[in-house]
N, C-alpha and C positions, 0 to 999 in steps of 0.2 A: 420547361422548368429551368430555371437559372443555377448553375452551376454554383456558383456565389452569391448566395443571397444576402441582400445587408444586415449587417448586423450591427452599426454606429453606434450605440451607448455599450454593449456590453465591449466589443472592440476595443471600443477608449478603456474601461473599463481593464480589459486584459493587457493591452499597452502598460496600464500602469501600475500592474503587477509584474511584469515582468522588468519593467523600466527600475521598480524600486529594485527588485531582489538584484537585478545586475547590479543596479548600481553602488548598489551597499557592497556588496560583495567585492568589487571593484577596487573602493574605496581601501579596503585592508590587501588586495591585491600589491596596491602601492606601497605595504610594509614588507609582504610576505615573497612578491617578485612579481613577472610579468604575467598575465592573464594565460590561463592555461589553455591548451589545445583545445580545438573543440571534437568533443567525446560523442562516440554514437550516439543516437538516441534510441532510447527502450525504455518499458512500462519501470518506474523505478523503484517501484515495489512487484517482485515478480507475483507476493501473496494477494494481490489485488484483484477483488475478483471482475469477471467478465471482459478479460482480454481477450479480444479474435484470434482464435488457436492459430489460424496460419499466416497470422503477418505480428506473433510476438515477437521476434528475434531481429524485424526489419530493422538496418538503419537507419538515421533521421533524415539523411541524403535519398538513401534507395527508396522511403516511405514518399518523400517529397517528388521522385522522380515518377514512382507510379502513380500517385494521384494526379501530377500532370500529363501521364499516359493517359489516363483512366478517362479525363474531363475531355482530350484528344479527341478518344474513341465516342466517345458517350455522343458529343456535336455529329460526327459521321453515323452513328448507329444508334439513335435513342432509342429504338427499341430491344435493348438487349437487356433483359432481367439482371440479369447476371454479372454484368458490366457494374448498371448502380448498386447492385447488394456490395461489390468487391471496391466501390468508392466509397461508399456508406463506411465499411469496415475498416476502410485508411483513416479515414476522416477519425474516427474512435481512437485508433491507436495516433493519430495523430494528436488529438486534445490528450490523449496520457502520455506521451512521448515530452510533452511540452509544457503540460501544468495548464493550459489553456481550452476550458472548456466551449468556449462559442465555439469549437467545430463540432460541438454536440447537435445543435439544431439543425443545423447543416446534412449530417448523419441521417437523421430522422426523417426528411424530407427525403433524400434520397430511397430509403428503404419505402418512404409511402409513394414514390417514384415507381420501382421494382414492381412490388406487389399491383400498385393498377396499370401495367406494362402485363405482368404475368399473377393474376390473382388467386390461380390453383396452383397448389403442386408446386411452390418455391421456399423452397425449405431453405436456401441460399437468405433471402429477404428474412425470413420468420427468426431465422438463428442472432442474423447480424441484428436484427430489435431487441432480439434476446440479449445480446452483448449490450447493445445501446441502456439498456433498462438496468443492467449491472453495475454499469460504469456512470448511470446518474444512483446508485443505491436504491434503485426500485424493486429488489429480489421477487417482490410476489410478481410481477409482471415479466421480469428476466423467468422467470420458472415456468410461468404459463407459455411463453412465447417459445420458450427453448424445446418444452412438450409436445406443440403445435408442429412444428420443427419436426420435430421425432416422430410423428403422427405422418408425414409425409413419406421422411426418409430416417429409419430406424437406426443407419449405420453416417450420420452427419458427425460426425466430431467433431465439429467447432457448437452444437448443438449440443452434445452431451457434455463437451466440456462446459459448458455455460449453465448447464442443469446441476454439475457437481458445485460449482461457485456459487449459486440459487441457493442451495439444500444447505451448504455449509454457511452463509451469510444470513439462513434464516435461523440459525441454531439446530436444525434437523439432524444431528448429527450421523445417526443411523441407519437414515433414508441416504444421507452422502455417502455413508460408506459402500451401499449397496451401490450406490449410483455408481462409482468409483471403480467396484470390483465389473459390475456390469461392463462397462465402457473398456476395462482394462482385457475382458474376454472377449471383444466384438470388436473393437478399434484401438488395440495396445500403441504407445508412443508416448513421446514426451510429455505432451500435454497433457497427458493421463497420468503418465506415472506422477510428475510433478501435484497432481494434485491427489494423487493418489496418499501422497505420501505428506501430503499437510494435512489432510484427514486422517490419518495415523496420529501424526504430533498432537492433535485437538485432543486426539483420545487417550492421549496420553501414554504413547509409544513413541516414543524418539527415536530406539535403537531400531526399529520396523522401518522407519520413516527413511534414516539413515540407510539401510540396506537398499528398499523401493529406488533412491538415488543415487545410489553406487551402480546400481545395475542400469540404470537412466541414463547412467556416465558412459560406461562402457557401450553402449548403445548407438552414443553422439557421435556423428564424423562431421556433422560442418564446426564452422567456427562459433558462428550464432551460438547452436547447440548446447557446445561444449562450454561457452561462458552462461548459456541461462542455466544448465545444470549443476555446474560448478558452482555458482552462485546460491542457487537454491541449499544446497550441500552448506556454503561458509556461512548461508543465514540461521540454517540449523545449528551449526558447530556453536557460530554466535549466541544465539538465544540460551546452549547450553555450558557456556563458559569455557568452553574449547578452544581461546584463540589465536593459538601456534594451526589446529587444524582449520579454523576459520581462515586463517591470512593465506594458507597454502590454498586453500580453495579456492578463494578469490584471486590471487595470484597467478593458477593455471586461467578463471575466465578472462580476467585482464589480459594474457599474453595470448589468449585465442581472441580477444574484441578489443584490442585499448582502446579504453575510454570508455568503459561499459558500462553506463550510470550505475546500476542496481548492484554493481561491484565497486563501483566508487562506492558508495555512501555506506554500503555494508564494512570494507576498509575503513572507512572512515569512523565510523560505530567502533570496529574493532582499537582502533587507535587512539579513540577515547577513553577506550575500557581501561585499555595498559598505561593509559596516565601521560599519552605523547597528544597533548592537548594541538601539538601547533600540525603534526600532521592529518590531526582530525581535521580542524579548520580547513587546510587547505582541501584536502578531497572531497569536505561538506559545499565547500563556496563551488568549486566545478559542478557540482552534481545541482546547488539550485541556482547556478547560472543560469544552466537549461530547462530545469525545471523543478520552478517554484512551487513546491506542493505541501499541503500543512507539516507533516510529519519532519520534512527533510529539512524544515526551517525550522520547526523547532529544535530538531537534534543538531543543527548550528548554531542555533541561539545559545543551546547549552554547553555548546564546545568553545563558542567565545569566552561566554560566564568559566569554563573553569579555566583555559588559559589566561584569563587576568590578567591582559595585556593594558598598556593606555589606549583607552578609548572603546574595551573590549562589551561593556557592561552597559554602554549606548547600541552597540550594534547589534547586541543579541536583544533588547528590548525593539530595536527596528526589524530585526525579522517578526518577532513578536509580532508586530504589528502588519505586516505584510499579511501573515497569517488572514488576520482581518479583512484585508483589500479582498485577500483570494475567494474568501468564503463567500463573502457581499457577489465578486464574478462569479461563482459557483449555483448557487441560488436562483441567480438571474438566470442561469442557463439549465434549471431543473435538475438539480443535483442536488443531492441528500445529505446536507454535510453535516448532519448535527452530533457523530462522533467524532469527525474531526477536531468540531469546537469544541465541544464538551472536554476532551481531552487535554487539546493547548490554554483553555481559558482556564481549566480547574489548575495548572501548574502555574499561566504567566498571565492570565486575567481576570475578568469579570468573572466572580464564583457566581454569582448569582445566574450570570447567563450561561453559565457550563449548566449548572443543574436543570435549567429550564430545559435547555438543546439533548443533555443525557435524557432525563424525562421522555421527551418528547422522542430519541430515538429506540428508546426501548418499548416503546408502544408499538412499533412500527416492525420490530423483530430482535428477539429476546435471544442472545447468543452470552459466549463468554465475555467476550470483546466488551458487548455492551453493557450488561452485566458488571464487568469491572471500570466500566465508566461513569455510569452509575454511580457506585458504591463510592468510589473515588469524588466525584461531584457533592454527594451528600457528606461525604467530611469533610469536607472545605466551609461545607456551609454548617457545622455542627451538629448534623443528624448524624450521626455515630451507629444508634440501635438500628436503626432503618440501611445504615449504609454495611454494615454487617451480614446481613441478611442477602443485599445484595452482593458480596465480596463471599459471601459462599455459595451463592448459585454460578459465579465466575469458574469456582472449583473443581465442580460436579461433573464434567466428562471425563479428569481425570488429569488436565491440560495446568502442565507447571510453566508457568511464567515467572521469571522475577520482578517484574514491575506490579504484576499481581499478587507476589507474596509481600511484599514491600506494603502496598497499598492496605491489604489486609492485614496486617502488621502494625501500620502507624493507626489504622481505625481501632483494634483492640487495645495501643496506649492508651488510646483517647477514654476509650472506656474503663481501664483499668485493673484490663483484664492480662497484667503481667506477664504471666510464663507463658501461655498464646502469642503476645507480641514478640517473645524474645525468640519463640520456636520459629514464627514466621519470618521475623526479620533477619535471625541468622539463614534460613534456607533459602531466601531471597540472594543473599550474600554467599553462599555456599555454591548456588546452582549458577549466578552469573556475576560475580561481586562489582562488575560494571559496568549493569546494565543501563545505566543513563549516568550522565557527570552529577546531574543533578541530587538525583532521585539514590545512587550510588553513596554520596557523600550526609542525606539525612538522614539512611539508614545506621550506617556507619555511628552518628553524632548519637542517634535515640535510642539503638544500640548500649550504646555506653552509658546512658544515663539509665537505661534497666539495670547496667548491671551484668551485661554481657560482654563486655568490649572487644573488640578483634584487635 
């Protein structure tokens, strides 16, 4: 079996995603100063599910140096199960490290490597497909495999963590909590508590969520550690408009990892919030240096649009568009993107094909997320009654977001349903008043024309 398999169109393909996002980025580089350091690499959303529990906190060097261990060993001993599941699972964090998913098939090959090396009893192989399946948004398959897994070896933690990302990605909210508490009584650690405690927040417990992580804090002794949980901590404080507590948190993970994407851009979020548009910009351009992924281009796109600088309103319509390149590589390599799109196109493009892509992701597993992408999709395109419907199943665990009280907010203008709008778009504004540059400043404007003003 070939180590490297070719992969020539989607390769070009991911070149010129990465080509674009550097280069744009680059581009304002030349305003802002010189190209910044280059920053560890880490999954740059720690909430994403079906990260390999024990190679989250690699850096992008140390990741890069064991898979060239890994391909070493593998040549001298192909027959070592164990060896390809633990490439398999580099390879995973490597396409999330990077924004580059062709190392996804790569992955997959490997794990069906493993498994006809060693076909019983490798719960190693079964977990890392579990991951694999997560990480292209295939949860009913991540769920089953991660099962199978369990079914071998009861006490796998990278197996149960990948069962609590399952359960919470298919909306199961319930089933995740059990999953959660189980794992936290059988195999307590980071990985558990961290997701222990996003299941809390779904549920609509922050201060839970908050405590789960504080104890996760004092816990950590590597450095890794102590920036994925710190970070987790400022994404929390973030989402709930804390951010004096936000910046401290990210603050200690950056001086335990500098350069620790998932603290860069959460900074960078924070520093948009507080109205310092140009340090947003810079920490957003570092983080999709490395890795161009929809989310983190669109939360640049939007920190150019609000610094308003020359030339700022072309760059954030080119990440825009990046978006696109990536989704198009995304697909190509079996990857579920259609709330990603659904989400940047209903703000920065095609309405029509956000609602198709929402549509179509909510058939596939009905959560809040999608839920409010949905409902969000449908007023863009003037379904209003229909997008209501779904902006309160968004609700219903108990899970306050501002971008979702927002969303649900401008759909009750639309209907004309007054004091509802004005209750949701002021708690929108209440719980995080900046939560997006964009989304921040419509609230704010629709606000005022209710007749609420701030």
């Amino acid at each position: 079996m070939a180590l490297r398999p070719p992969l020539p169109r989607t390769v070009r393909t991911a070149a010129v995603v990465c080509t674009l996002a550097v280069g744009l980025t680059a581009a304002s580089s030349v305003l802002s100063g010189p190209p910044a350091d280059r920053a560890d690499g880490a999954p740059v959303s720690l909430r994403a599910a079906g990260a390999p529990a024990a190679l989250q906190q690699v850096s992008a060097d140390g990741l890069a140096d064991r898979i060239s261990a890994l391909q070493k060993h593998l040549r001298a001993q192909p027959k070592d199960a164990s060896g390809w599941s633990g490439l398999g699972a580099a390879y995973i964090e490597q396409a999330r490290s990077t924004g580059d998913p062709t190392r996804y098939p790569q992955a997959e090959k490997t794990f069906a490597h493993s498994l006809a090396v060693q076909p019983r009893d490798n719960d190693e192989a079964l977990a890392g497909r579990a991951s694999l399946a997560a990480a292209r948004h295939d949860f009913t398959s991540a769920l089953r495999d991660a099962d199978k897994a369990l079914k071998v070896n009861s006490y796998s933690q990278a197996a149960m963590a990948v069962r609590i990302d399952a359960l919470v990605e298919l909306g199961r909210y319930k089933d995740a909590t059990a999953a959660a508490d189980h794992a936290d009584s059988v195999r307590p650690g980071i990985p558990v508590f961290t997701r222990l405690a996003y299941v809390m927040e779904l549920r609509g417990d922050p201060k839970g969520a908050r405590e789960v992580l504080e104890r996760a804090r004092e816990s950590a002794t590597s450095p890794s550690d102590i920036a994925y949980v710190s970070t987790s901590l400022g994404q929390l404080a973030f989402g709930q408009g804390r951010y004096d507590t936000a910046r401290r948190a990210l603050g200690t993970a950056l001086r335990a990892v500098p350069g620790y994407l998932p603290a860069l851009e959460y900074r960078g979020r924070t520093a948009a919030a507080e109205g310092h548009a140009g340090a947003a910009v810079r920490d957003l351009e570092k983080v999709v240096r490395r890795s161009p992924l929809p989310a983190q281009l669109a939360a640049l796109g939007e920190a150019y649009e609000a610094r308003g600088d020359a030339g700022d309103a072309k760059k954030a319509k080119q990440q825009y568009a990046v978006v696109d390149t990536w989704i198009t590589l995304a697909r190509a390599n079996g990857v579920a993107t259609d709330l990603d799109s659904a989400l940047v196109a209903a703000d920065h493009g095609d309405v029509k094909e956000a609602l198709k892509a929402a549509r179509a992701e909510w058939d596939r597993r009905q959560t809040v997320h999608t839920a409010d992408a949905l409902a969000w999709a449908l007023h863009r395109n003037g379904k209003d009654r229909e997008a209501l419907t779904a902006a309160e199943r968004a609700a219903e665990p108990g899970y306050r977001n501002a971008a979702f009280l927002y969303h649900r907010g401008m759909i009750e203008k639309s209907l004309g349903e007054e004091k509802a709008a004005r209750d949701h778009l002021a708690a929108a504004l209440d719980l995080n008043p900046g939560f997006s540059p964009t989304g921040a400043r419509d609230a704010k404007a629709a606000l005022k024309r209710l007749g609420g003003a701030r």
